[in-house]
C-alpha positions in Angstrom: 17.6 4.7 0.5 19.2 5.7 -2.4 17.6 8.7 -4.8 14.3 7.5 -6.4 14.5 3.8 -5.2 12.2 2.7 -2.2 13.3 2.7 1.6 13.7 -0.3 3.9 10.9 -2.6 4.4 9.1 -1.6 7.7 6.5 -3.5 10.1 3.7 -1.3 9.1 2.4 2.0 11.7 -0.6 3.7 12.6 0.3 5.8 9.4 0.1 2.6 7.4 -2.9 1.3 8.8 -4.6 5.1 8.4 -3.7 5.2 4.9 -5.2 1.4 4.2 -8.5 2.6 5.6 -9.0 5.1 3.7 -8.0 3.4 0.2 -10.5 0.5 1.1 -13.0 1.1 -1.1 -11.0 2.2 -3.9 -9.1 -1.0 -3.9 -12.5 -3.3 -3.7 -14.0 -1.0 -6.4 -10.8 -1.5 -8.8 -10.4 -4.9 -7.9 -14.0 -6.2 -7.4 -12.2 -8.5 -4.5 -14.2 -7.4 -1.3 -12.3 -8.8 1.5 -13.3 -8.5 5.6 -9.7 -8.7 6.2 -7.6 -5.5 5.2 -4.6 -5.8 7.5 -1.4 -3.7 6.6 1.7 -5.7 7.5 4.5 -4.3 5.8 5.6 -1.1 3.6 8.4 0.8 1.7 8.4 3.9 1.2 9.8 6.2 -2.5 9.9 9.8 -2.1 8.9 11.9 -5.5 6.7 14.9 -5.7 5.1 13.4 -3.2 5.3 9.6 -1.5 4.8 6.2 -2.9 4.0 3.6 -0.1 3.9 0.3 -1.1 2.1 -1.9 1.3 1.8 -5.6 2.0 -1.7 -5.9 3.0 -3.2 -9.5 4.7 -6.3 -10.2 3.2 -6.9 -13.8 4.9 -5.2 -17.7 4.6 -2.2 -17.0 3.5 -3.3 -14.4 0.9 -2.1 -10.6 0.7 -2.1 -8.0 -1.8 0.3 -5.8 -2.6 -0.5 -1.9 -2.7 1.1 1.3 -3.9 -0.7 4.1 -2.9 0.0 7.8 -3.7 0.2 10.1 -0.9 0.2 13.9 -2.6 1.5 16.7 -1.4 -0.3 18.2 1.2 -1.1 21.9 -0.9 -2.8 19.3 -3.5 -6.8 18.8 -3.0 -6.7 14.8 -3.4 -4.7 13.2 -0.5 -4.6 9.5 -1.2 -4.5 7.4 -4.6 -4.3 4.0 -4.7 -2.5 3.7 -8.2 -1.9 -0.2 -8.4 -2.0 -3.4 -6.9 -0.9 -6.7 -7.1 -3.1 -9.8 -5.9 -2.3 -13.6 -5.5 0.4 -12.4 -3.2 1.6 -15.1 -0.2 2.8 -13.6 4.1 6.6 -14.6 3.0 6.6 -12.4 -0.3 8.5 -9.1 -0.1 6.5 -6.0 -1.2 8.5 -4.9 -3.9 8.6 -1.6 -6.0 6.1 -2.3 -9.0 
């Protein structure tokens, strides 16, 4: 990873998965897309004062969005932000850094 870009695309972990649980309801509330199907697939990471993960989540078809969630320091009250996402996205699309 070089300095400020975003890590290797990874199959996406228990951390992953964790972290798209909790930022469910922010992402149906900014969105107004309420979805059964929240499956993490994919993510990169970008270490700043804190970490950027930005997720390919599987949202049914062949639909996915694409997430980048803010994961603060841990001294910092707040622990998870979901700061933007991208919809319309397809399984074969890479998540990117947006």
């Amino acid at each position: 990873m070089m300095c400020g870009g975003t890590g290797a695309s990874q199959p996406a972990d228990a951390v992953v998965q964790e972290i798209c649980q909790k930022i469910r309801d922010q992402f149906i509330e900014k969105s107004g897309l309420n979805t059964d199907l929240f499956v993490p697939i994919s993510y990169k990471t970008q270490q700043v004062a804190g970490t950027n993960f930005f997720i390919k989540a599987h949202i049914g078809d062949n639909k996915c969005v694409h997430l980048r969630v803010y994961r603060m320091l841990p001294h910092q009250q707040e622990a998870l932000r979901l700061d933007k996402f991208l919809l319309d996205k397809t399984m074969e699309e890479e998540v990117v850094y947006f």
